[in-house]
C-alpha positions as CSV (number, residue, x, y, z in Angstrom):
1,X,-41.8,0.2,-85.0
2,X,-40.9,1.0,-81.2
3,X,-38.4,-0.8,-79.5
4,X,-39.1,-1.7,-75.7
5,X,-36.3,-0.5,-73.5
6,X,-36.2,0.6,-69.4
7,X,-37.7,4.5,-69.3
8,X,-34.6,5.6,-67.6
9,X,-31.5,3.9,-69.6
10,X,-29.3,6.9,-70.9
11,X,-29.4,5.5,-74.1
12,X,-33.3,6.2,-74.3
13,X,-32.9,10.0,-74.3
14,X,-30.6,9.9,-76.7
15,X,-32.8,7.6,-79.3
16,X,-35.7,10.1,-79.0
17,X,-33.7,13.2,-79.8
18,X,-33.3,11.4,-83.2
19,X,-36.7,10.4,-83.4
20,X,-35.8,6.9,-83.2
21,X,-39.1,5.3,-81.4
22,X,-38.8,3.7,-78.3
23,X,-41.9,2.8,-75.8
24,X,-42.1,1.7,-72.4
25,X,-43.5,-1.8,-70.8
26,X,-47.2,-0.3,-69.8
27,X,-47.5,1.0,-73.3
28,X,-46.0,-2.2,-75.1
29,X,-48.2,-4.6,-72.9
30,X,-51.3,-2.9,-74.1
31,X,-50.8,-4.0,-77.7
32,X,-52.3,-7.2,-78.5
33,X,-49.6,-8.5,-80.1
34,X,-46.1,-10.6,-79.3
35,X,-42.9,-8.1,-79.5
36,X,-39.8,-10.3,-80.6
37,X,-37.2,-11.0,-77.2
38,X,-33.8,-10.2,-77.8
39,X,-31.4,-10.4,-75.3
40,X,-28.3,-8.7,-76.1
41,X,-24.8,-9.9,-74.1
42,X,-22.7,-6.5,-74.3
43,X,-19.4,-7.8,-73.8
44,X,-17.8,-4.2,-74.7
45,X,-16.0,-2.1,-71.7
46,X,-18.0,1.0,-73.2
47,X,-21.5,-0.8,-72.5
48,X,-23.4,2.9,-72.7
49,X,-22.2,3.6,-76.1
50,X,-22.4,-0.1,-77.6
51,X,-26.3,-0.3,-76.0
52,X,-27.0,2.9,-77.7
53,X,-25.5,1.2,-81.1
54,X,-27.6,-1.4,-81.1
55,X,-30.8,0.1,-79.7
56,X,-30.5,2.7,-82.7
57,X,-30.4,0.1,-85.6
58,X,-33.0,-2.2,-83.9
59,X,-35.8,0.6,-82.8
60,X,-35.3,1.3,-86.5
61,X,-36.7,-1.8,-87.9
62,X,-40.3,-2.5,-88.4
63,X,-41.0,-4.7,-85.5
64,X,-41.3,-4.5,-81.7
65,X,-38.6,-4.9,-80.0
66,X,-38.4,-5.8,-76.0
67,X,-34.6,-6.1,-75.0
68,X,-33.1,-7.7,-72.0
69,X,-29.4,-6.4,-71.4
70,X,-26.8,-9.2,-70.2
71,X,-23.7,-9.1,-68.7
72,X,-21.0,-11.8,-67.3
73,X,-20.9,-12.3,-64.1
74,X,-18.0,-14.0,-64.1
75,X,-16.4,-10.6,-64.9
76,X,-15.5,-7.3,-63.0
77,X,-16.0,-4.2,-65.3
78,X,-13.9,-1.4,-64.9
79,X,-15.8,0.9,-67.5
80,X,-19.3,0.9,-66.8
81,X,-20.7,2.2,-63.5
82,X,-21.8,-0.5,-61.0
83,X,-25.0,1.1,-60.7
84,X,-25.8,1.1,-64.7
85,X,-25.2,-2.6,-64.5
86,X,-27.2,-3.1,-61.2
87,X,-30.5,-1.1,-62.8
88,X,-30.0,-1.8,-66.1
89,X,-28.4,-5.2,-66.7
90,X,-29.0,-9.3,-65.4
91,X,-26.7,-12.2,-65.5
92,X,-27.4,-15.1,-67.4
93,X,-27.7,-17.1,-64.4
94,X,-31.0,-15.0,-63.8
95,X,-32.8,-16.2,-67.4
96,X,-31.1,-19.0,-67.9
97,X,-34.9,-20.7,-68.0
98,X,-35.8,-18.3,-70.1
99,X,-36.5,-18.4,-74.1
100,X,-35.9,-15.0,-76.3
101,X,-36.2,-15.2,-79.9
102,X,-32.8,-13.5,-80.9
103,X,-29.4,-12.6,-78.6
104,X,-26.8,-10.3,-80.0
105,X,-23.0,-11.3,-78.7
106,X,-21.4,-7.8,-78.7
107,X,-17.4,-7.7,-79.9
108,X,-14.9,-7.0,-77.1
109,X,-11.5,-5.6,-77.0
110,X,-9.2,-8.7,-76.3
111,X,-8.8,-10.5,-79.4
112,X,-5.3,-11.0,-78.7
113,X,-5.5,-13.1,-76.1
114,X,-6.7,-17.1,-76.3
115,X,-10.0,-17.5,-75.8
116,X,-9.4,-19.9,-72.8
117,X,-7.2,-17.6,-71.3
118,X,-10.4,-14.9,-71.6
119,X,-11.2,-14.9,-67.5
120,X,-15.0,-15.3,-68.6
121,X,-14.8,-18.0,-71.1
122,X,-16.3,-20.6,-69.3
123,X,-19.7,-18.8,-68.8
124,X,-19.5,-18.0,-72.6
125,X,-19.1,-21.4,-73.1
126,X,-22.3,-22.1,-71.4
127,X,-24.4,-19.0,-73.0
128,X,-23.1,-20.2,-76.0
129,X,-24.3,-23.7,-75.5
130,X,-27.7,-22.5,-73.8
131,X,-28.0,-20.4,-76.7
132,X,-28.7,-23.4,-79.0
133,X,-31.9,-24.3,-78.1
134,X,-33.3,-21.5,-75.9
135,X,-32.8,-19.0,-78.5
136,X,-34.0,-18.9,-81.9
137,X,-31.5,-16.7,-84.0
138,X,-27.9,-15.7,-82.4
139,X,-26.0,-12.6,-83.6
140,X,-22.4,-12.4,-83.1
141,X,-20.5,-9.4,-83.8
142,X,-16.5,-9.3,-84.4
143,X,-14.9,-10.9,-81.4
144,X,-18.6,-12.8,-81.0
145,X,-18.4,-13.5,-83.9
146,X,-14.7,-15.4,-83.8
147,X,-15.6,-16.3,-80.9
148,X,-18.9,-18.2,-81.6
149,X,-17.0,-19.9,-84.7
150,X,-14.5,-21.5,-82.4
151,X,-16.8,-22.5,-80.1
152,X,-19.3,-24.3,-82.3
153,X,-17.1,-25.3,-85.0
154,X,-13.5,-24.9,-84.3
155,X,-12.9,-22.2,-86.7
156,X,-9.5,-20.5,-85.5
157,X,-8.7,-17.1,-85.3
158,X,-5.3,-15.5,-86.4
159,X,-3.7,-12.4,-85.3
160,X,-3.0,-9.8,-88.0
161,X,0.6,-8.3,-88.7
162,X,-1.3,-4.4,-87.5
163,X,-4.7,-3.4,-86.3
164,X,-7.9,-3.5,-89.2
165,X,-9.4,-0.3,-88.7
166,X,-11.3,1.8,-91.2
167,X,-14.1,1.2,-93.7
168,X,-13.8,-1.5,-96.4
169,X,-15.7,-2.3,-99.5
170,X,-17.2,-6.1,-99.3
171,X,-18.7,-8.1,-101.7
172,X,-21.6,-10.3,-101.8
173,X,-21.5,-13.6,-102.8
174,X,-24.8,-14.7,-101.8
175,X,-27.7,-12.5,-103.5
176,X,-30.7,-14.2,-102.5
177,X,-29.9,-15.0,-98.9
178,X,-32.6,-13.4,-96.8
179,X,-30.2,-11.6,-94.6
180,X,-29.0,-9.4,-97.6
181,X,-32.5,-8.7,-99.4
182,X,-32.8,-5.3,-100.7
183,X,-28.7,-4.8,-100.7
184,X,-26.4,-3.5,-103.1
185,X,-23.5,-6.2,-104.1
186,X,-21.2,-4.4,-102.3
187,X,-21.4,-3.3,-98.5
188,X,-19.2,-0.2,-97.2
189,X,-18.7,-1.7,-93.2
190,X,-16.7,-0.6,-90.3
191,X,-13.7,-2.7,-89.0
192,X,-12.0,-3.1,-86.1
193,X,-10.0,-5.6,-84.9
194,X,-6.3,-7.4,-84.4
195,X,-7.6,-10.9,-85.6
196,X,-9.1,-12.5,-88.2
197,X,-11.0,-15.6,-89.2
198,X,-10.3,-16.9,-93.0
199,X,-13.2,-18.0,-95.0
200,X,-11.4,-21.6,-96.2
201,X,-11.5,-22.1,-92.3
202,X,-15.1,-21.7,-92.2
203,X,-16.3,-23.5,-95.6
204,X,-14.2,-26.7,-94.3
205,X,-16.5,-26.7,-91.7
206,X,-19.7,-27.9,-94.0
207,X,-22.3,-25.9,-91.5
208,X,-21.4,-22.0,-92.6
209,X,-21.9,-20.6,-95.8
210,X,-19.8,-17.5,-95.9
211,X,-22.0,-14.8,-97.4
212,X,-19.9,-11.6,-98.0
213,X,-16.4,-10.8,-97.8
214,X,-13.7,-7.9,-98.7
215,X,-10.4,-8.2,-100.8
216,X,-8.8,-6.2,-98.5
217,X,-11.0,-7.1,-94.8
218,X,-11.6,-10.7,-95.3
219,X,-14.9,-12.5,-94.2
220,X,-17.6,-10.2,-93.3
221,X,-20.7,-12.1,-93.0
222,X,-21.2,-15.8,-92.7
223,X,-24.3,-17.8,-91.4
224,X,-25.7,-21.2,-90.9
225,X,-28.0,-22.4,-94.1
226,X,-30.8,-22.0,-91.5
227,X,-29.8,-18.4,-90.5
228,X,-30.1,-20.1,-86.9
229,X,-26.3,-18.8,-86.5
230,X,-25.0,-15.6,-87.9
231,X,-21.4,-14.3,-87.9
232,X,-20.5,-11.1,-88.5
233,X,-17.0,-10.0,-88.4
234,X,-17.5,-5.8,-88.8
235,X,-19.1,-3.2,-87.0
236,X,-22.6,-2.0,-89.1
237,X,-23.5,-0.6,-85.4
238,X,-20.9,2.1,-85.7
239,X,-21.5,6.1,-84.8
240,X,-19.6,8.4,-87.1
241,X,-17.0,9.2,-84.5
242,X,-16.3,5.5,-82.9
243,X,-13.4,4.7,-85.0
244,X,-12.2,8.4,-84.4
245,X,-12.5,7.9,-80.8
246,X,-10.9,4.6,-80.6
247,X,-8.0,6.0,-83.2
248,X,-7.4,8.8,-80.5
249,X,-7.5,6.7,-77.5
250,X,-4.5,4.4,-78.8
251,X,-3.0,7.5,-80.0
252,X,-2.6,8.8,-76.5
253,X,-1.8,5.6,-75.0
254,X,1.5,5.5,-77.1
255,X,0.6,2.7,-79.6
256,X,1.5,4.4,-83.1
257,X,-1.7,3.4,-84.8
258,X,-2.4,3.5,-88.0
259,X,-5.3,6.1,-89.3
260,X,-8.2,4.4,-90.2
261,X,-8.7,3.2,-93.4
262,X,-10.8,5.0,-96.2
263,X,-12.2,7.4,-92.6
264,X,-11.3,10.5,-92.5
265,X,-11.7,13.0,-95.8
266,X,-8.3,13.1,-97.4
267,X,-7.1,11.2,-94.5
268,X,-6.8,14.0,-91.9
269,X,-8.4,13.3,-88.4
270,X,-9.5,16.8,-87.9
271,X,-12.0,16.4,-90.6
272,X,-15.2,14.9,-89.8
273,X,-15.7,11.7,-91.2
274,X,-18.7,10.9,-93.2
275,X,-21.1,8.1,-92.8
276,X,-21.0,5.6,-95.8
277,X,-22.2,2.6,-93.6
278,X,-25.5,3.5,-91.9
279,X,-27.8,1.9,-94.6
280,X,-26.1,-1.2,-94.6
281,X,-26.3,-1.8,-90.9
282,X,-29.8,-0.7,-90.6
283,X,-30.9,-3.0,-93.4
284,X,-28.8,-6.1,-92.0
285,X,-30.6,-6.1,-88.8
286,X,-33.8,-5.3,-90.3
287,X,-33.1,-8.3,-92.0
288,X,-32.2,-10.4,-89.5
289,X,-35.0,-9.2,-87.0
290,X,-37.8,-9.9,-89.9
291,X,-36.4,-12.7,-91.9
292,X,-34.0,-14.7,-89.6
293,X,-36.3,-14.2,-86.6
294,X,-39.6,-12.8,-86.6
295,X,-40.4,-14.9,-89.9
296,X,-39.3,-18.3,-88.2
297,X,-39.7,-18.4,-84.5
298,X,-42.6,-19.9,-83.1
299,X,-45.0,-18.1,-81.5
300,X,-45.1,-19.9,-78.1
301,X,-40.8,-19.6,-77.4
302,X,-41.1,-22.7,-75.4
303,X,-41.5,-24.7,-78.7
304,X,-38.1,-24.1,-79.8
305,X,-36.1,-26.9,-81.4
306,X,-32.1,-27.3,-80.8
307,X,-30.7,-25.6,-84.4
C-alpha cells in the first residue's frame, strides 16, 4: 500500500524508480478510508538519505502511510539544505496540538557526548514527553533508541572500547511478540554506533522486555509489554552502501576505522557488499505499522490515552 509523501521530495523519485508506491494528498484524500499518521523526527545530518530509508521500508508495508517530517528547531544543520528543511520539514512547535498514530526518532551521530550536553536535548525532552500521550506507538532507532531509554527510564548508555559497525547475527528471545511475527529466530541487522545500552540495564527497569539480542552486538530490540514504546538499537533502514559510505568517510577523515563487520565479501571494500538485512527490516516495520499501530490506535486520534 502507497505511502503519502510531498510530490516533490527527492526521495519520491527515487521510491518510484523501484516501484515502491507512493501517492500524493489529492489522490489519498479520495479514498474513503483513515491512512495511519506518522511523524518521523530525522535527527541524522544526512536527512535526504535517512528520509529515503525510512520512506522505502514504510511505502512497502500494506497500509497507507501519510508522513509529516520533523526537525529541531533548537538546532542549526549543517548537512541538509535550508530550503529542503523549509519545503519539506516542520518543528514540533508547529504540531505540538497535534495527534499522529506513530513517530520514528531517527539515530544521530553524537553518541559520545552526554545527552545533556546534546545542544537540542531539551526540546527532545519535551517531544519525548509529548510523545506519551499524543502519539500512539514511538519508534526509536539507535541513538533514539538510547536516547528514549534514558529519558523514560534511566537506562544508561556506555561507550564502547572501538566503533560497532558491520552486520551481526541476533537472536530472538521473544517468538510470539507481535513485532517479530513471521521472523526467523535469528535476524542479520546493520550496526553502527560508539555506545551501547546492556540488556540487565533495561530488564531492572520492570517496563521493557528486551526482545532480541546478539552475542557479539548486544540488545537489538526491546519494547514496552504494550508495544506503546519500542527500542531498537540497529539500523534495519540501511541501503547496501551506507556502512560503505560511512566506513570511507572516517577513513578520509584520519580515524583508522575498523572494516565493517561480516560487510564486505572476503572483507575487501572494493567488493560490493551484499544485502542480508532487507527482509528483516521490511518485516519489522511491517510489523510495527500493522500490529503495534494500525491494530491498536483508535480511530478518532484524539482518544488517545497516556501509555
Amino acid at each position: 500500500m502507497p505511502v503519502n509523501i510531498p510530490r516533490d521530495l527527492p526521495a519520491r523519485a527515487i521510491l518510484e524508480d523501484e516501484g515502491i508506491f507512493v501517492m500524493s494528498d489529492d489522490r489519498a484524500r479520495s479514498q474513503d478510508i483513515r491512512p495511519m499518521r506518522i511523524a518521523i523526527l530525522n535527527l541524522m545530518p544526512t536527512k535526504e538519505a535517512t528520509e529515503t530509508q525510512l520512506l522505502r521500508v514504510l511505502g512497502s508495508t500494506p497500509l497507507q502511510v501519510e508522513v509529516t517530517l520533523l526537525h529541531m528547531a533548537s538546532h542549526a544543520s549543517r548537512n541538509t539544505p535550508p530550503e529542503h528543511l523549509e519545503e519539506f520539514y516542520t518543528t514540533f512547535e508547529e504540531v505540538a496540538d497535534q495527534y499522529f498514530d506513530g513517530l520514528i526518532v531517527t539515530g544521530a551521530p553524537i553518541e559520545r557526548l552526554q545527552f545533556e550536553d546534546v545542544d537540542y536535548w531539551p526540546e527532545m525532552e519535551t517531544i519525548l514527553d509529548w510523545s506519551r500521550d499524543h502519539v500512539y506507538s514511538t519508534m526509536h532507532i539507535c541513538w533514539g533508541a538510547q536516547a528514549g531509554l534514558y529519558h523514560h527510564y534511566g537506562v544508561p548508555k556506555y561507550e564502547l572500547p572501538e566503533k560497532l559497525s558491520g552486520i551481526f547475527e541476533h537472536r530472538v528471545l521473544q517468538p510470539h511478540s507481535a513485532l517479530l511475527r513471521g521472523l526467523d529466530d535469528t535476524l542479520t541487522v546493520p550496526q553502527s554506533r560508539h555506545t551501547d545500552v546492556h540488556a540487565e540495564d533495561i530488564e531492572a527497569t520492570g517496563a521493557v522486555d528486551v526482545l532480541v539480542v546478539g552475542d557479539d552486538a548486544g540488545v537489538l530490540l526491546a519494547a514496552t509489554p504494550d508495544l506503546r514504546q519500542v527500542f531498537i538499537t540497529g539500523h534495519p533502514e540501511y541501503d547496501r552502501d551506507t556502512l560503505d559510505r560511512e566506513y570511507k568517510r572516517d577513513t578520509e577523515a584520519g580515524m583508522n576505522p575498523q572494516l565493517p563487520a561480516h560487510y564486505y565479501p572476503n572483507d575487501d571494500p572494493s567488493q560490493a557488499p551484499k544485502v542480508t538485512w532487507r527482509s528483516y527490516g521490511v518485516m519489522v516495520y511491517a510489523n510495527w505499522l500493522n500490529h503495534c499501530v494500525y491494530q491498536q490506535v483508535p480511530f478518532e486520534q484524539t482518544l488517545l490515552k497516556k501509555d
